[in-house]
N, C-alpha and C positions, 0 to 999 in steps of 0.2 A: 565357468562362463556366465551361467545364471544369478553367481555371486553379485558380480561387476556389473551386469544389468538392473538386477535390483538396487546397490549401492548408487548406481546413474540416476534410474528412477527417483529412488528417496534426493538424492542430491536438487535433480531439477522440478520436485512438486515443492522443496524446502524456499529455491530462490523464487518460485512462482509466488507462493506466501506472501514472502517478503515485500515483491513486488507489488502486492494486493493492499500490502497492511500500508507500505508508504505513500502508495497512490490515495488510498482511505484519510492517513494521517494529513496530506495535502490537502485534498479536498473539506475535511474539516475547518483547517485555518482558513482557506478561500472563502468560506460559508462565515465563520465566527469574523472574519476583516469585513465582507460587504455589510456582515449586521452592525459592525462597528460605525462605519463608514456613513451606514445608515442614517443613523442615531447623532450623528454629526450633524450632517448634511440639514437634517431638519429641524 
């Protein structure tokens, strides 16, 4: 039973990661497009 719990565990801090890194990933291009857009604009 503690098998399957731990395996659950590991599983749902793996997709939380994920979660983190893509939201980061987003957030970077959001930031590097306004500075574009920036740099345009003036």
């Amino acid at each position: 039973m503690s098998e399957n719990v731990m395996m659950a565990l590991e599983m749902m801090g793996q997709g939380m990661l994920g979660i983190f890194v893509v939201l980061g990933v987003i957030a970077l291009l959001v930031v590097l497009l306004q500075k574009l857009d920036g740099k345009k604009k003036k």
